[in-house]
C-alpha positions, 0 to 999 in steps of 0.5 A: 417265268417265261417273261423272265427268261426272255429278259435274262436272254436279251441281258445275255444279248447285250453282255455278249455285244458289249463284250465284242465291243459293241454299243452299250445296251444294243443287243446282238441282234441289233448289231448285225442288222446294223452290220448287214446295213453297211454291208459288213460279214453279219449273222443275221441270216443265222440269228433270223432262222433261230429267233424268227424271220425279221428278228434283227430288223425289228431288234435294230428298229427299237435299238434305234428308237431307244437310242433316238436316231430315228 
């Protein structure tokens, strides 16, 4: 079950990125770690303290290599 919800949260993630007008199949998180990158407003401080220090930097990471940018 737990498993589960991850995956339904991390589906919600990229609905709501997609949404705002994000990059497909990126999530909120990897957003704003990319945001922050280029020195852009970003959440990431907030989404870090939520979900755990270095949340968006290895969010943005697997984005990256998914997308094979790296």
């Amino acid at each position: 079950m737990k498993k589960y919800l991850k995956r339904i949260a991390i589906a919600a993630s990229v609905l709501c990125n997609v949404i705002l007008g994000g990059e497909q199949s990126q999530t909120f998180s990897a957003r704003n770690r990319a945001w922050q990158k280029r020195n852009m407003p970003n959440l990431v401080w907030l989404i870090d303290l939520i979900c755990g220090k270095e949340h968006c930097s290895q969010c943005y990471a697997y984005w990256l290599i998914r997308k094979n940018k790296w």
